[in-house]
C-alpha positions as CSV (number, residue, x, y, z in Angstrom):
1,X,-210.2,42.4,36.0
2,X,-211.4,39.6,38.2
3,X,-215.2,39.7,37.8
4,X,-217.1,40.6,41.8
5,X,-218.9,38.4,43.2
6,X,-222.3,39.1,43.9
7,X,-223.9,38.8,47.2
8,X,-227.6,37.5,47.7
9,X,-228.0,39.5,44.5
10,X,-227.0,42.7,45.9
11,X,-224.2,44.7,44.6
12,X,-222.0,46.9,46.6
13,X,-223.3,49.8,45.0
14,X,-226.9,48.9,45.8
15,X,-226.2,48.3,49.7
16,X,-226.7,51.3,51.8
17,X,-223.9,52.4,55.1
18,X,-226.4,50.9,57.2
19,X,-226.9,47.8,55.6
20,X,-223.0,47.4,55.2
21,X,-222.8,48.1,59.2
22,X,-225.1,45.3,59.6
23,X,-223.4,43.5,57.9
24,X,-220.4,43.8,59.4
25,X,-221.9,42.8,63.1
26,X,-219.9,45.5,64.8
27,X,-217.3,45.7,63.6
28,X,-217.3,49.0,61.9
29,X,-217.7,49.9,65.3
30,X,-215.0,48.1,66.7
31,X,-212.5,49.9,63.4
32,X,-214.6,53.3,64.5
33,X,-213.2,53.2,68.0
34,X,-210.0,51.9,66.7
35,X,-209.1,55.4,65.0
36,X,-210.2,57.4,68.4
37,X,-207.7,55.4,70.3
38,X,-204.7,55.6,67.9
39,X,-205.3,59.0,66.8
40,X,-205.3,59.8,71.3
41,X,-202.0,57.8,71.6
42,X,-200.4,59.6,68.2
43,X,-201.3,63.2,69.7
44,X,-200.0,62.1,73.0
45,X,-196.7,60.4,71.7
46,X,-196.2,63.4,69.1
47,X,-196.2,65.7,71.7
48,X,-193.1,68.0,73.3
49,X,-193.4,66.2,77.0
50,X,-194.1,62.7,75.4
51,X,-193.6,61.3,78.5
52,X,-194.9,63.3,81.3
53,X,-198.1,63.0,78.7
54,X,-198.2,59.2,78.8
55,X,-197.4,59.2,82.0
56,X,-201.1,60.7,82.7
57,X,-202.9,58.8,80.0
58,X,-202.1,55.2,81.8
59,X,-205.1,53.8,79.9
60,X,-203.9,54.6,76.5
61,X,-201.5,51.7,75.9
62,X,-203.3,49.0,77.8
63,X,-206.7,49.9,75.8
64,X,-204.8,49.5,72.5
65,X,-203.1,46.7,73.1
66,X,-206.4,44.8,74.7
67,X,-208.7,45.6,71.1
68,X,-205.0,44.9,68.8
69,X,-206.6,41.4,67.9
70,X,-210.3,42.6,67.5
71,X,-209.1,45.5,65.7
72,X,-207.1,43.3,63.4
73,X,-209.5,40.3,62.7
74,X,-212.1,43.5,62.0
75,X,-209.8,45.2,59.1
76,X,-209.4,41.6,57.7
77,X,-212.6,40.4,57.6
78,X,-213.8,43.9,56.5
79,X,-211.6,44.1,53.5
80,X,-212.3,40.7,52.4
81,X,-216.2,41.1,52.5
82,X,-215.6,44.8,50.8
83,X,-213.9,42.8,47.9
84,X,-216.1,39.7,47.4
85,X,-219.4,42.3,47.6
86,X,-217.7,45.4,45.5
87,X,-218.3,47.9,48.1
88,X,-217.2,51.6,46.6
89,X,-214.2,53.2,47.6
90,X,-216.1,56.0,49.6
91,X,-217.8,53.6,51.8
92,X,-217.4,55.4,55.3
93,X,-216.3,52.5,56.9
94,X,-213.6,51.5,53.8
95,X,-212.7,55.4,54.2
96,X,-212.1,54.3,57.9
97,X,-210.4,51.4,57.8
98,X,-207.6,53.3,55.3
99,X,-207.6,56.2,57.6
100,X,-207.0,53.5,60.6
101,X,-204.1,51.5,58.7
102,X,-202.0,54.6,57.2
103,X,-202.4,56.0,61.1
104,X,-201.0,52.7,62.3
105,X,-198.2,53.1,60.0
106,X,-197.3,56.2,61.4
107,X,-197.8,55.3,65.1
108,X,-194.9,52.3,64.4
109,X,-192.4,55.3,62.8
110,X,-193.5,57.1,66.0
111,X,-193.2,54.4,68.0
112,X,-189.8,53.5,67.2
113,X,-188.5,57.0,67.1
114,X,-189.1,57.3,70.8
115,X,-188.2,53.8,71.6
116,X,-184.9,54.7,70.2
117,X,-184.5,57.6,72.3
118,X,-184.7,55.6,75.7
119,X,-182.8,52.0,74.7
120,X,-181.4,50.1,71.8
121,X,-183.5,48.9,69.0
122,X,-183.0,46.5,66.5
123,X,-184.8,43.7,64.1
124,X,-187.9,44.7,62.2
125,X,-190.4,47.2,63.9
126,X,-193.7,45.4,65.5
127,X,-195.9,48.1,66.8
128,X,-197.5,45.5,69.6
129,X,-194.0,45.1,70.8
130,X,-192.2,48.3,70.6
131,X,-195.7,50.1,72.2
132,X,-195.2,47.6,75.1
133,X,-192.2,47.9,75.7
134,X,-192.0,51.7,75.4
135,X,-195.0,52.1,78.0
136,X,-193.1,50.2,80.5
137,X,-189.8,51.9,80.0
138,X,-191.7,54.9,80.4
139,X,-193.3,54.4,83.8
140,X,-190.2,52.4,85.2
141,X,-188.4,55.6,87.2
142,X,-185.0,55.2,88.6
143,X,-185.1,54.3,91.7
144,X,-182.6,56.7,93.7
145,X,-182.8,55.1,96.8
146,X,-180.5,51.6,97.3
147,X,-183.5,48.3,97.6
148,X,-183.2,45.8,100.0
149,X,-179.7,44.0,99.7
150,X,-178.6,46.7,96.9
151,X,-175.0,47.8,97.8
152,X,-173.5,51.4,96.9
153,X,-170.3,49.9,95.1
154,X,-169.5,53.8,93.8
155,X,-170.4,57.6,93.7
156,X,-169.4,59.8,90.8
157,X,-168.1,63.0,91.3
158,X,-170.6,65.6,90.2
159,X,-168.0,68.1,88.3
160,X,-168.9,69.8,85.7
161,X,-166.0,70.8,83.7
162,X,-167.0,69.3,79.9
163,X,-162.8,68.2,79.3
164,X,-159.7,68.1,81.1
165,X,-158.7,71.3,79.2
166,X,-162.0,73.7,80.3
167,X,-159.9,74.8,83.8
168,X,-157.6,76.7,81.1
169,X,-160.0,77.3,79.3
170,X,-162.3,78.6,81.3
171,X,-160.1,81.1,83.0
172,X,-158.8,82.2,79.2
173,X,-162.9,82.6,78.6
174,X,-163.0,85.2,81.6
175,X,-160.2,87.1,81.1
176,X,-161.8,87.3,77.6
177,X,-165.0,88.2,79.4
178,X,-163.5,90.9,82.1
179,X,-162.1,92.5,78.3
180,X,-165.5,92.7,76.1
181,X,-167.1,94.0,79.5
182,X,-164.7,96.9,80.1
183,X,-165.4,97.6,75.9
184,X,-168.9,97.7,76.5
185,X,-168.4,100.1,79.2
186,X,-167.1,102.0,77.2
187,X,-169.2,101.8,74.3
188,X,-172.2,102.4,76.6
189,X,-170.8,105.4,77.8
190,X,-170.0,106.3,74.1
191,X,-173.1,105.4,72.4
192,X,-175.2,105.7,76.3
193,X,-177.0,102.6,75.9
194,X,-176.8,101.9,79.7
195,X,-174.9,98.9,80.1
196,X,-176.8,97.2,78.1
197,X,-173.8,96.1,75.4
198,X,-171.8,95.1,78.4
199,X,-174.4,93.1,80.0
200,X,-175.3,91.1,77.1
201,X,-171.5,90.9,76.1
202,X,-171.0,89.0,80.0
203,X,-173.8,86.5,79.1
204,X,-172.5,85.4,75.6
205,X,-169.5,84.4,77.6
206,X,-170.7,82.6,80.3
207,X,-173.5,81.0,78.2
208,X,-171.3,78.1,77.6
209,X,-170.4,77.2,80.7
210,X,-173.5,77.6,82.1
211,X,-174.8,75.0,79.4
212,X,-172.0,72.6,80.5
213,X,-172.9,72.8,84.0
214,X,-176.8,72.0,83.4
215,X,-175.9,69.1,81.3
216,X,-173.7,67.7,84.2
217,X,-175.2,66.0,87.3
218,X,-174.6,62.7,89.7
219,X,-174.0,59.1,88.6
220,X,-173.5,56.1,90.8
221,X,-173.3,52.1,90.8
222,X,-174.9,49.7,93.1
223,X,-174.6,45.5,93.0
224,X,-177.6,46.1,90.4
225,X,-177.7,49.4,88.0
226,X,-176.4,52.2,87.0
227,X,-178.0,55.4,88.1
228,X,-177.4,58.7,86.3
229,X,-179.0,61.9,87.9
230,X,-178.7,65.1,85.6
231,X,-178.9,68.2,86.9
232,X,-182.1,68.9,84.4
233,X,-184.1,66.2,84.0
234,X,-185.3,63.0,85.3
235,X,-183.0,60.5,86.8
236,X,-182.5,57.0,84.4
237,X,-180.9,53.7,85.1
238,X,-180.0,50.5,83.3
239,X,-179.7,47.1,85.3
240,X,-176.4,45.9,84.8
241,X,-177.1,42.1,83.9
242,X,-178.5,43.6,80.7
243,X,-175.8,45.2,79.1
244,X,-174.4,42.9,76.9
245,X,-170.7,42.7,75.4
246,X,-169.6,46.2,73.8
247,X,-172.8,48.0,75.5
248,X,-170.5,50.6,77.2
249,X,-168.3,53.8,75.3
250,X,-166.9,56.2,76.8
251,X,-165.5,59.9,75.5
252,X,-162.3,60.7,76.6
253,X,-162.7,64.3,75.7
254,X,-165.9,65.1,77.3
255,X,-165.8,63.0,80.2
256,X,-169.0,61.1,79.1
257,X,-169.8,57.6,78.8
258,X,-173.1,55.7,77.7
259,X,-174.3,52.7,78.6
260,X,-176.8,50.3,76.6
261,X,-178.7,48.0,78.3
262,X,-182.3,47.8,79.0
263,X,-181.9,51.6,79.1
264,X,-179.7,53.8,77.2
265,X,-177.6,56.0,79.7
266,X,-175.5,58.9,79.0
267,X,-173.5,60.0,81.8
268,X,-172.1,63.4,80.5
269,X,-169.3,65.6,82.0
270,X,-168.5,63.5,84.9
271,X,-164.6,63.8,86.1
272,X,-164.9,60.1,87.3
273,X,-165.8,58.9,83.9
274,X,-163.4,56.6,83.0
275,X,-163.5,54.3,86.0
276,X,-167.2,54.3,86.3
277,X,-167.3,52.7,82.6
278,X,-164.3,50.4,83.7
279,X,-166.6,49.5,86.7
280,X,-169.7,48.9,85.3
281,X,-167.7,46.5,82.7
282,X,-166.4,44.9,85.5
283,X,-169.7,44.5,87.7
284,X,-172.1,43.3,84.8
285,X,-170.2,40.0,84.2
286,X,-168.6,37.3,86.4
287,X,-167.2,36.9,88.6
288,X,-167.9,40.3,89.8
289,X,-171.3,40.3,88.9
290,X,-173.4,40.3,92.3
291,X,-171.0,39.6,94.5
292,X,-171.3,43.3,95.9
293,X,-174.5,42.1,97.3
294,X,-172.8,41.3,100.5
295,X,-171.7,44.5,101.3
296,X,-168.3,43.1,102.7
297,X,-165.2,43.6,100.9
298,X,-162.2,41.8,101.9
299,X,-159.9,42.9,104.7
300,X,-156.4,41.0,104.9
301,X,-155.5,42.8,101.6
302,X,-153.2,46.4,100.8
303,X,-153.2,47.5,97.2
304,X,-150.5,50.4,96.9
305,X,-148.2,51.9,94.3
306,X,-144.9,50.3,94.0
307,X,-141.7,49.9,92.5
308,X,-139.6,46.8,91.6
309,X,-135.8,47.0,91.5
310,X,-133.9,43.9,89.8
311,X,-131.5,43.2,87.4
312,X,-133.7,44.4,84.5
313,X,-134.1,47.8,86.0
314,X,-136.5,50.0,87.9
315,X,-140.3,49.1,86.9
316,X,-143.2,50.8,88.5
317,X,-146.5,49.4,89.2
318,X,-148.7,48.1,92.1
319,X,-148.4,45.4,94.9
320,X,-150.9,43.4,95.9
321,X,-150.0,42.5,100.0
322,X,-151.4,39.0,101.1
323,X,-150.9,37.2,104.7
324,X,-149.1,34.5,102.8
325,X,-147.0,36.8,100.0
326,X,-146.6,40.0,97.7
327,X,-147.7,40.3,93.9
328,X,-146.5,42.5,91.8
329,X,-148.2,44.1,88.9
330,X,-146.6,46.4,86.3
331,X,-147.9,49.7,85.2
332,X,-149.9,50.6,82.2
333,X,-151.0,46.6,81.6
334,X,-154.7,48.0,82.6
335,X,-156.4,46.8,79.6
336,X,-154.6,43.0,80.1
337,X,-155.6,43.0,83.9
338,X,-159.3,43.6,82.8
339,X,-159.0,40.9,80.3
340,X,-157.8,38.5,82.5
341,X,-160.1,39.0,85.0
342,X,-163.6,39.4,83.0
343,X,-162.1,37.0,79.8
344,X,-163.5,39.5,77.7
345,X,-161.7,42.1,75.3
346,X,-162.7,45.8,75.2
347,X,-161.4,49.1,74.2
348,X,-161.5,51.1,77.6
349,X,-159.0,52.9,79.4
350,X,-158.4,51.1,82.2
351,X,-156.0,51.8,85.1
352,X,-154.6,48.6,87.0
353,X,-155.4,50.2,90.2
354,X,-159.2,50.2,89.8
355,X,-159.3,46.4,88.8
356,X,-157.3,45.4,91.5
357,X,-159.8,47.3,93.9
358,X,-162.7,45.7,92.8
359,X,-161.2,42.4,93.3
360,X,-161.7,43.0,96.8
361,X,-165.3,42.2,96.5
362,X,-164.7,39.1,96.2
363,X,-163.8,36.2,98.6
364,X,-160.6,35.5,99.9
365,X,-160.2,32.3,97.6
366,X,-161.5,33.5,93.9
367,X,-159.6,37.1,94.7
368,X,-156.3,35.4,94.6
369,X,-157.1,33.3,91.6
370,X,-158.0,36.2,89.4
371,X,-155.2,38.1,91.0
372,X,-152.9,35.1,89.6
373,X,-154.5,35.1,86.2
374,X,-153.6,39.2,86.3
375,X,-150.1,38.2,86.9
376,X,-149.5,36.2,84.7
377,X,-151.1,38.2,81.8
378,X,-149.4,41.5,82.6
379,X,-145.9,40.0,83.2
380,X,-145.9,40.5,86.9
381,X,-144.4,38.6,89.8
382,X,-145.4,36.7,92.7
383,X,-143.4,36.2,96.0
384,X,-144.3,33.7,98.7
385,X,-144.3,35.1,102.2
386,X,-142.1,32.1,103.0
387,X,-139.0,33.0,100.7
388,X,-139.1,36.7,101.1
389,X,-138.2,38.9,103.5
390,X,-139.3,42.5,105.1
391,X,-137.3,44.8,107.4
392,X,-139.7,46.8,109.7
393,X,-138.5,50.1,110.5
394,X,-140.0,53.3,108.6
395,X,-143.8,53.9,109.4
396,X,-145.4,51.7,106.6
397,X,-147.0,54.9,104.7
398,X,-144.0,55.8,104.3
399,X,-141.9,52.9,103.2
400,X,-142.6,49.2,102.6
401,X,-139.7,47.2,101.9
402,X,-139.5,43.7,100.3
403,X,-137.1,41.7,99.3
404,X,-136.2,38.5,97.5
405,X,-132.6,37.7,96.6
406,X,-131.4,40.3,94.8
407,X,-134.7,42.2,93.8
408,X,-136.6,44.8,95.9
409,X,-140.2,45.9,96.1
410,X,-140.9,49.2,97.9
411,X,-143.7,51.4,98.3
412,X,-146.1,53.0,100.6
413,X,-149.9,52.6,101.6
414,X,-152.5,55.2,102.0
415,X,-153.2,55.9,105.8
416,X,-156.7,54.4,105.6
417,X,-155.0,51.3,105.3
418,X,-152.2,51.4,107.5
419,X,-153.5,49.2,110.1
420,X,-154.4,46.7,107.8
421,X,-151.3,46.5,106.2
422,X,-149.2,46.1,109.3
423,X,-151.5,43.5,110.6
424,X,-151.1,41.5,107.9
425,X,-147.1,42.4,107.6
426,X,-146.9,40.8,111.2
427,X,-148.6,37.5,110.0
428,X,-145.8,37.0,107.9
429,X,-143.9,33.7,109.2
430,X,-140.5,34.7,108.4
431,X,-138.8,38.3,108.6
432,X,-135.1,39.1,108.5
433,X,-133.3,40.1,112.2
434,X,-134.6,42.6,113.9
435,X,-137.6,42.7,111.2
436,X,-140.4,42.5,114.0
């Protein structure tokens, strides 16, 4: 054993606390006040309503990041002078300092727990940095009005069905439910245990769906962030410029999806599911991303379910109307329409449809280049507005009718944009006889 070094001829046996506090120059008081303030912030982050509790202890955090260096350089300079003088085991302020470094290391398990819980971790745990950026996380609500120049781009349906098969199911669970409560009439008359069997019988059932329905609530996406609103609990959101590649999953079966960005998000049982994560995918990259910041979309454009008749057969899919032509996409090439748009590759299910929309965003210029790129990826078709041809006659939400040689488009627009459409139908420079 190394032999201790004596200090002005004093052993650490033959100093006294008060002399070892001297000694120190404050800083037994400094590692004193330490173990007050982390064993505060432990309690508080420890507790049930972590949040709501940090929440009204603003100091906490601040104060314990402020003394981190003091506390530090006082623990080091403490156990260095504790070795060189052989200070005892049971010196209070040794017994301290322990107490202060084993709490520390539970406050970064702690810590990092509840970091988890609100957004994606990763790399070794720092304490300083995880307690930072938990507080701020904490106090950052959500927002759920739009800012200045933030632009609604969509509005979940609050539904609160947990799968597409709970309508059947749900019915199946109250016929089930009208039976056990006719049995417990019965056995209460029976047995007379007034209605009580019966009564509890009705909430086992319904307990489910009742759980399903709490868990639901409202989601929506603006130019900037998601916003997910339960029906219990507070309202979270995640900037979308900081989810990053692979940040979004969605669950087919229980219409959920989360998002991990900044913030982790799980929308749960929302109907709409599938094209809010297709959405979001497309808003938090270019060239969508920020572009819904004008609040304009573009006008000379009709998107509509179509069908395209040539010599290789009947293939359905969507048109894309232009003042100077028609494209055509074909159906189920969702997933290649995202890819060629975003240049990215991700397992989503994607209809066509809601890329195309989005596309309207932007201007009229980059819209029909990524249109193009769609084109070509899904093995669609463009015609010119010069070298085909369309017959006016049935109202156009009825019938559209295009042709070029021997091949025919048809298909028919909502009435929302029936106006649209036939304006730009009418800037066509060529139509057939008696076409206009």
């Amino acid at each position: 054993m190394t032999e201790r070094i004596r200090s002005g001829g004093v052993t650490g046996e033959a100093l006294s606390t008060e002399d070892i506090r001297r000694r120190l120059e404050g800083r037994a008081e400094v590692i004193e006040a330490a173990r007050t303030r982390q064993a505060a912030l432990e309690s508080v982050l420890g507790a049930r309503r972590w949040k709501r509790r940090l929440r009204a202890r603003p100091e906490l955090v601040p104060q314990w990041l402020e003394h981190a260096p003091a506390v530090a350089e006082a623990l080091d300079r403490t156990g260095r002078r504790a070795e060189v003088e052989g200070w005892p085991e049971d010196t209070p302020v040794l017994v301290a300092a322990r107490e202060l470094v084993e709490g520390g290391k539970r406050l970064t398990e702690l810590v990092r727990r509840r970091l988890a819980l609100l957004a994606p971790v990763s790399g070794a745990a720092s304490l300083q940095e995880d307690l930072s950026r938990l507080d701020a996380l904490v106090r950052k609500e959500a927002a759920l009005t739009l800012a200045p120049g933030e632009v609604l781009v969509f509005d979940g349906q609050r539904k609160w069905q947990a799968s597409p098969h709970i309508p059947p199911l749900a019915l199946l669970l109250l016929l089930c439910t009208g039976a056990l409560v006719v049995s417990g009439v019965l056995v209460d008359k029976v047995f007379g245990l007034g209605g009580g069997l019966s009564l509890l019988l009705m909430m086992a059932a319904i307990a489910p769906l009742m759980g399903v329905a709490l868990r639901s609530g409202r989601a929506w996406l603006t130019s900037e962030r998601l916003v997910w609103q339960p029906v219990l609990g507070e309202a979270v959101s995640v900037p979308l410029e900081s989810i990053p590649l692979g940040g979004i999953h969605v669950h087919p079966e229980l219409l959920g999806v989360r998002v991990e960005g900044e913030r982790k998000v799980h929308v749960r049982h929302l109907q709409d599911s599938h094209q809010l994560a297709v959405l979001v995918e497309l808003h938090r990259q270019p060239p969508l991303r920020g572009v819904a910041r004008a609040g304009v979309k573009l006008a000379d454009v009709a998107i509509y379910p179509a069908t395209l008749t040539d010599v290789m057969g009947r293939h359905k899919g969507y048109a894309v109307l232009r003042p100077d032509g028609v494209s055509f996409i074909p159906g189920g090439q969702g997933t290649a329409a995202l890819h060629a748009v975003t240049g990215t590759a991700v397992e989503l299910p994607v209809e066509t449809e809601w890329v195309l929309e989005q596309l309207r965003w932007l201007p009229d210029t980059e819209f029909d280049a990524c249109v193009a790129r769609v084109v070509k990826a899904t093995g669609g078709q463009r015609w010119s507005a010069w070298e085909s041809s369309y017959r006016a006659g049935a109202p156009v939400w009825k019938e559209i009718r295009i042709t070029q040689g021997p091949a025919v488009l048809t298909g028919g627009v909502d009435w929302s944009r029936q106006d649209a459409t036939e304006r730009i139908l009418r800037s066509w420079p060529r139509s057939t006889p008696g076409g206009r």
